[in-house]
Structure formats: C-alpha cells, structure tokens
MMTF fields as JSON, N, C-alpha, C and O atoms, coordinates in Angstrom:
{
  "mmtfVersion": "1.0.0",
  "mmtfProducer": "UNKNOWN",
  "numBonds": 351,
  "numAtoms": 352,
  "numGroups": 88,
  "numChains": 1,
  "numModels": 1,
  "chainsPerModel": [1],
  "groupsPerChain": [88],
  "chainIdList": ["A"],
  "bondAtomList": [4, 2, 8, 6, 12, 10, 16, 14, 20, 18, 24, 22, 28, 26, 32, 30, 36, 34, 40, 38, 44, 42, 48, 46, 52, 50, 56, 54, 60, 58, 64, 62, 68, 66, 72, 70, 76, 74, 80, 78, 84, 82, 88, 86, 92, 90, 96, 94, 100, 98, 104, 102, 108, 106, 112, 110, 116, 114, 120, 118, 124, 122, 128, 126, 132, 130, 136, 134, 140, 138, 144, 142, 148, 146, 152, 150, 156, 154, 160, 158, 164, 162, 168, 166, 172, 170, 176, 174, 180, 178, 184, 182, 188, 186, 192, 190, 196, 194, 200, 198, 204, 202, 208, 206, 212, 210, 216, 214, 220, 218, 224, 222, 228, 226, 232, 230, 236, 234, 240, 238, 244, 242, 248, 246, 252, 250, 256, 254, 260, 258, 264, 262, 268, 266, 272, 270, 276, 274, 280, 278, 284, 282, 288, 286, 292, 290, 296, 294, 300, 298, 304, 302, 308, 306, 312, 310, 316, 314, 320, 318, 324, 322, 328, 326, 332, 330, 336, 334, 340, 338, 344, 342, 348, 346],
  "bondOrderList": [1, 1, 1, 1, 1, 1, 1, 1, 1, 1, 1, 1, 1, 1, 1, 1, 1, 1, 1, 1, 1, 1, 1, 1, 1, 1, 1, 1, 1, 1, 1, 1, 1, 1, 1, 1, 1, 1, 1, 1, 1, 1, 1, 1, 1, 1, 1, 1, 1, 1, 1, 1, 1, 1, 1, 1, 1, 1, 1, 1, 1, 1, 1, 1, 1, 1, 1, 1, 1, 1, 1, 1, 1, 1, 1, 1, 1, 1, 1, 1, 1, 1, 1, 1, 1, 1, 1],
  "groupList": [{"groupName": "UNK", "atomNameList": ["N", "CA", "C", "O"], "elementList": ["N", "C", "C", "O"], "formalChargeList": [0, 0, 0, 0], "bondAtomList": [1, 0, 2, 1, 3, 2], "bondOrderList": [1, 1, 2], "singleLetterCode": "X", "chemCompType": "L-PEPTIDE LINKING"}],
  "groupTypeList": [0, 0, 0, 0, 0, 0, 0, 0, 0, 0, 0, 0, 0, 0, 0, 0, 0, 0, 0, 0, 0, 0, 0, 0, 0, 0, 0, 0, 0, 0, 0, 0, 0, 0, 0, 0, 0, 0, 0, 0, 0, 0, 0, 0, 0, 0, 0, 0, 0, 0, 0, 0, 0, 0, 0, 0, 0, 0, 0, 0, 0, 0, 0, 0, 0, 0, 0, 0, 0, 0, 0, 0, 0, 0, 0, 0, 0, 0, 0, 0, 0, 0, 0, 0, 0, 0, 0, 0],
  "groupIdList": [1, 2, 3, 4, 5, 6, 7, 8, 9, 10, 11, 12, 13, 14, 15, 16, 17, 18, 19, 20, 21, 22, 23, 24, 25, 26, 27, 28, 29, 30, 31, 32, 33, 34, 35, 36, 37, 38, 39, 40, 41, 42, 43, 44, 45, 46, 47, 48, 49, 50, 51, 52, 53, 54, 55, 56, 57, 58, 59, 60, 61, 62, 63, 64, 65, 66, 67, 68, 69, 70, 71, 72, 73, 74, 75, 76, 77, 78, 79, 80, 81, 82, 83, 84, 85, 86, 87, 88],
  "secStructList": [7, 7, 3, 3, 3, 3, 3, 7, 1, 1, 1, 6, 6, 7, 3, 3, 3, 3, 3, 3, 3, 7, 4, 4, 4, 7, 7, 6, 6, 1, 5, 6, 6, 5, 6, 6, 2, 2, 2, 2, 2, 2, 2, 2, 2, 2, 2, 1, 7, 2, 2, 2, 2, 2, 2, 2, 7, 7, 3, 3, 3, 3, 3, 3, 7, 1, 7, 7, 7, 6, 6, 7, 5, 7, 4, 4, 4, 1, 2, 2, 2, 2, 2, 6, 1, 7, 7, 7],
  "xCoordList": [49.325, 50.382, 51.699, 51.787, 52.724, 53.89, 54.331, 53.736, 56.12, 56.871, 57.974, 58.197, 59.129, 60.604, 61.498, 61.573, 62.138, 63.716, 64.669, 64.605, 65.454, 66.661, 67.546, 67.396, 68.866, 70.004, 69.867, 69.574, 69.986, 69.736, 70.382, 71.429, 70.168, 70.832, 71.46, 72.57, 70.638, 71.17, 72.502, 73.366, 72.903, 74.05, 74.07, 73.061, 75.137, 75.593, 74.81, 74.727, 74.09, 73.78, 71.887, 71.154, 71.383, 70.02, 69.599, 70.271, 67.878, 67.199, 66.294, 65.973, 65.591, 64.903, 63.824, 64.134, 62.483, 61.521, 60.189, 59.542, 59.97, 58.661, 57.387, 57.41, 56.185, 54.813, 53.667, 53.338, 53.469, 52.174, 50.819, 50.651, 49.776, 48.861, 47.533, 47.42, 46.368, 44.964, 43.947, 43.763, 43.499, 42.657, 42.651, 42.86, 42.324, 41.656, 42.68, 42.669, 43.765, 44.857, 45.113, 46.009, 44.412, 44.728, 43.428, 42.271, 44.12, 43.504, 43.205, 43.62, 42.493, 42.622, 43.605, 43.829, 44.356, 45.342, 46.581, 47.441, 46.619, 47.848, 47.897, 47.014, 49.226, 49.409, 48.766, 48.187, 48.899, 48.054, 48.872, 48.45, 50.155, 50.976, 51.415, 52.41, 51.002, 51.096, 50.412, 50.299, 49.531, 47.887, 48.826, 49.806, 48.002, 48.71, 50.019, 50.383, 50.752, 51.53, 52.043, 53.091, 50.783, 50.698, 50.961, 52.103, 49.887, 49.515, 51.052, 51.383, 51.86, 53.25, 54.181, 54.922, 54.232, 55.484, 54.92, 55.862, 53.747, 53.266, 53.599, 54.084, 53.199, 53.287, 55.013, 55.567, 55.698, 57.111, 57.19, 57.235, 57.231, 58.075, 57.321, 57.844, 56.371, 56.096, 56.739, 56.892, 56.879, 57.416, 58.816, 59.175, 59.781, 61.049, 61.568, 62.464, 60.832, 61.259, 61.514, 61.735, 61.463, 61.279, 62.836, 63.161, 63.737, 65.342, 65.715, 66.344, 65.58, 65.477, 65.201, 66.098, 64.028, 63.408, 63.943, 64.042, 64.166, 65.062, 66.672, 67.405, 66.782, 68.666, 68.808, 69.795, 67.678, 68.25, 67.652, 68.124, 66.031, 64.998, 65.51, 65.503, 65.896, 65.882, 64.914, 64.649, 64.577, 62.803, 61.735, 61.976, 60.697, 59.509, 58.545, 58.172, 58.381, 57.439, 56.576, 56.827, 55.303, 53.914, 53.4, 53.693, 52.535, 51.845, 50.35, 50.193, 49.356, 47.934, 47.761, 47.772, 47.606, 46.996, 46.377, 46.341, 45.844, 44.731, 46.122, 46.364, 46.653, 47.71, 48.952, 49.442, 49.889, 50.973, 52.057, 51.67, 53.398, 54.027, 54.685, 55.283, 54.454, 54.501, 55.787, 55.944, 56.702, 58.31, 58.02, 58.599, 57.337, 56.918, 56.771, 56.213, 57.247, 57.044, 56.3, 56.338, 55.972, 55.473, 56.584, 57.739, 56.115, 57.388, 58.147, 59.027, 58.181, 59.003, 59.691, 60.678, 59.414, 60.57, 61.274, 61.926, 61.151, 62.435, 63.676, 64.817, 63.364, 64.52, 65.56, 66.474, 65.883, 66.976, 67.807, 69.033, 66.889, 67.346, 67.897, 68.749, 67.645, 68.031, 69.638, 70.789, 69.343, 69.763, 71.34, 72.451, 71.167, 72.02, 73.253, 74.407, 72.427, 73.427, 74.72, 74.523, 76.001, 76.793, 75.973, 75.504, 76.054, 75.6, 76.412, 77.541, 76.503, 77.218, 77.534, 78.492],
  "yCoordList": [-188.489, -187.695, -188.156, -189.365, -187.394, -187.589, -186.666, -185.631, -186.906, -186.293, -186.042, -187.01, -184.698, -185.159, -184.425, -183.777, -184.869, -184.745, -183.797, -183.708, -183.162, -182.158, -181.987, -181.766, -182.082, -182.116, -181.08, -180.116, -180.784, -179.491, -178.604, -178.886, -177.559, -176.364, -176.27, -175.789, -176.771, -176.138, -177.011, -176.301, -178.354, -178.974, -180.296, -180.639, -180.886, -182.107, -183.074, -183.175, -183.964, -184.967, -184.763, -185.68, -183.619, -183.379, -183.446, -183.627, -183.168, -183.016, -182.201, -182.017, -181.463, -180.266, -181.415, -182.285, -181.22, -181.777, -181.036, -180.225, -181.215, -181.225, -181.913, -183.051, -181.609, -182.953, -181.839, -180.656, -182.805, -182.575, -183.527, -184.668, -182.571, -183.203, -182.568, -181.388, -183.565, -183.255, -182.213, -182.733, -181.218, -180.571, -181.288, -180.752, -182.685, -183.742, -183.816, -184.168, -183.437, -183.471, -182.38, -182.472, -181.285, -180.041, -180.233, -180.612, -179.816, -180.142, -178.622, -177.683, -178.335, -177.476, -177.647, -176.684, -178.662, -178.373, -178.01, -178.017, -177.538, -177.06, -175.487, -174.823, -175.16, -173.589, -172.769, -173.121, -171.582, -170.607, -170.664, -170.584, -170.819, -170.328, -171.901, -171.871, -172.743, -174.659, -175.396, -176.416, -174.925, -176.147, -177.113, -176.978, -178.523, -179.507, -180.308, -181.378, -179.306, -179.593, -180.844, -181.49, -180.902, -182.181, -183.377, -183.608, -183.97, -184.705, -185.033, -186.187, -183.934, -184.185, -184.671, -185.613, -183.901, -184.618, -185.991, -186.782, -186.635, -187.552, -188.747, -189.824, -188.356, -189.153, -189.529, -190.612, -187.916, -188.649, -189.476, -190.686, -188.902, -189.778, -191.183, -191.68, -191.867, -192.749, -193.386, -194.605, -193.019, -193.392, -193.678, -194.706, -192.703, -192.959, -193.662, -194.504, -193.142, -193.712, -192.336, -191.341, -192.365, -191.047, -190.784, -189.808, -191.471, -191.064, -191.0, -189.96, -191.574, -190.774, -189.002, -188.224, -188.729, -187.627, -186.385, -185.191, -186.898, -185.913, -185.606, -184.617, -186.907, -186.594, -185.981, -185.502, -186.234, -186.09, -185.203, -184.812, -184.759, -183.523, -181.826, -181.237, -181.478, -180.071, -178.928, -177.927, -179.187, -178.484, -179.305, -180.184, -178.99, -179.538, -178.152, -177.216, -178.409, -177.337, -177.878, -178.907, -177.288, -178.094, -177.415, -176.266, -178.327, -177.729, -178.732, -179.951, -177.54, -178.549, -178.329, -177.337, -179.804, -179.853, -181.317, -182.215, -181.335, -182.437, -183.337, -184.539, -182.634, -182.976, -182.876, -182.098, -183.635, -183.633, -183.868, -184.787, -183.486, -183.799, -185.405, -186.067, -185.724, -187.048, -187.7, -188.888, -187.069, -187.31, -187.531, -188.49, -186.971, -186.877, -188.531, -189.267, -189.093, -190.393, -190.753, -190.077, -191.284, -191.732, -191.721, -191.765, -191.642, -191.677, -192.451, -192.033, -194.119, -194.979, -195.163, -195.884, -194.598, -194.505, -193.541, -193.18, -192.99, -191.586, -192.333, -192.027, -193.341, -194.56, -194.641, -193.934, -195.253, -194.989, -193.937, -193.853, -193.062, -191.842, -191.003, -190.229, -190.868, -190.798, -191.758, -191.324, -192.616, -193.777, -193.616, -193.961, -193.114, -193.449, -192.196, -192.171, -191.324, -189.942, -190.003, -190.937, -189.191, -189.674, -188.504, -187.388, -189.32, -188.458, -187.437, -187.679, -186.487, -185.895, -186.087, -185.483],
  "zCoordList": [34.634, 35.198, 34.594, 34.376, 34.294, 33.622, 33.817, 34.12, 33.621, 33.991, 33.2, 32.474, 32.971, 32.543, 33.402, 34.446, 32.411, 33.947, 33.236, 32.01, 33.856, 33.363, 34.123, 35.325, 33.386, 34.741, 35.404, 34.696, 36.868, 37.731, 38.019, 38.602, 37.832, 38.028, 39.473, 39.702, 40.377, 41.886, 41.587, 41.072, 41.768, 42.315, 41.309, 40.692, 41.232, 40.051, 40.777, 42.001, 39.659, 40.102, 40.257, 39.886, 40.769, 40.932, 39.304, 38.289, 39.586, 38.516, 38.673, 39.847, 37.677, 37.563, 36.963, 36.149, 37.551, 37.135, 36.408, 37.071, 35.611, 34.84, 35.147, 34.679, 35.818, 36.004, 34.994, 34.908, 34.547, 33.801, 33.971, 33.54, 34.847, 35.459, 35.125, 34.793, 35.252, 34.856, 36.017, 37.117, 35.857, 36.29, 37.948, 39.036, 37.596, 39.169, 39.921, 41.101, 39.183, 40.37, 41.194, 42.034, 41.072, 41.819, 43.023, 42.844, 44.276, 45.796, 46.385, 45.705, 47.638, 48.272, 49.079, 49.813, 49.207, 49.729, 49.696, 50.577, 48.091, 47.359, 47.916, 48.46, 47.579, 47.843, 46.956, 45.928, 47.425, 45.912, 44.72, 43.566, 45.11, 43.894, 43.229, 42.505, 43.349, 43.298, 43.176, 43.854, 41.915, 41.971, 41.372, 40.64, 42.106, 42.28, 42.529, 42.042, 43.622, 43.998, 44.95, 44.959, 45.787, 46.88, 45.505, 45.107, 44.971, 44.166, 43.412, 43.143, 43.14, 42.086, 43.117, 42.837, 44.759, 45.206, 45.496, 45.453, 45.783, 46.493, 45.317, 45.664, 43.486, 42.755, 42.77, 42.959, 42.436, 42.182, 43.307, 43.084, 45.03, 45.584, 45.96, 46.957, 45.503, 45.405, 43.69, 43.604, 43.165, 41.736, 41.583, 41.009, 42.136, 42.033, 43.764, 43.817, 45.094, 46.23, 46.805, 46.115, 48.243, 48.764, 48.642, 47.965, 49.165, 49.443, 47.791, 47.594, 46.861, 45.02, 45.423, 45.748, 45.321, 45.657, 46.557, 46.274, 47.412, 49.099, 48.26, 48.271, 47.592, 47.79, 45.614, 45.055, 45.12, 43.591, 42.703, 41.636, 43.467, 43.174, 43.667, 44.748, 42.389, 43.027, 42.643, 43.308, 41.772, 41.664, 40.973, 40.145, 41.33, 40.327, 39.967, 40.674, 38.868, 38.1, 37.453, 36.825, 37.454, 37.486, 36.188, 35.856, 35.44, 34.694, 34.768, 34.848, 34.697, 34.954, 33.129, 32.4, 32.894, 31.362, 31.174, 32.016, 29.705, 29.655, 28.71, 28.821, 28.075, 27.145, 27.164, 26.345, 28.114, 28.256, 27.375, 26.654, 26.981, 25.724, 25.461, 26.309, 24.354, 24.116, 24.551, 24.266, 25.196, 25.754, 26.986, 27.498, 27.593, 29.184, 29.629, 28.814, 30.863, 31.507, 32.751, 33.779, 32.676, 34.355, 35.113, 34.69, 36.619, 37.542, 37.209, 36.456, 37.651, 37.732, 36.729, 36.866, 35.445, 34.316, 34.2, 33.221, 35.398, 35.98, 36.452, 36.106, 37.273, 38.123, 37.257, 37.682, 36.093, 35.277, 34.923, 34.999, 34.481, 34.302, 35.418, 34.984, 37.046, 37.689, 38.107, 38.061, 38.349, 38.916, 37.621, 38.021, 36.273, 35.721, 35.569, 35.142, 36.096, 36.228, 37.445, 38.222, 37.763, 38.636, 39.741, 39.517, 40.982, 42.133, 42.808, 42.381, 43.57, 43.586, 44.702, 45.186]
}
C-alpha cells in the first residue's frame, strides 16, 4: 500500500491523497463506489496519526492495483511532507 500527497484543493494547508492498494485490500465492507476504502483510511490514519488525518486530509482517491507508481510512499513518509507544509 502506498501513497502520494498533493496540496488540496478544498482549503490551505490540506492534502489530496492518492492510495494505491492490492486486490486483498478491498473488504465487504467498503462502499460500492470505494473498494478499499476502509483499509486506506485505517492505513493512513494509523501512518500519519489520526489528528494528521481529521485536521490535514481532504480527499483520498483509491486505486486497486498490483503496481503502484514508483513515487508513491508508505504512510509514515507522508509525516514530513505533511508536517512540513504551513497549516492553515
């Protein structure tokens, strides 16, 4: 699972997220329109920290693939990149 980040459209300071995840990550308990959605908020906000997540996530957009792009990071190397933008 990996991820990237983009400054966010809704408000200064958020991020527009990217997860790129394997087939195993999609649940029945995702929405119809959100395979593997549980699995992406559960990874980021364990990766960056839930109050990261609540106060600096303003979308996540999912893609299920076997091959994620070689730029893409694991959560916790979101923390900087977050952490280094001004909050709003």
């Amino acid at each position: 699972m990996r991820f990237m980040a983009e400054p966010g459209t809704a408000a200064p300071g958020t991020f527009d997220m990217a997860f790129f995840e394997s087939q195993s990550a999609v649940t029945d308990e995702d929405p119809e329109d959100g395979p593997g959605a549980l699995v992406a908020n559960i990874e980021l906000s364990l990766g960056i920290g839930e109050l990261r997540f609540m106060a600096r996530v303003s979308s996540i957009g999912i893609a299920v693939t076997e091959q994620p792009p070689p730029e893409a990071l694991l959560a916790w190397d979101l923390i900087e990149i977050i952490d280094s933008a001004p909050a709003h």
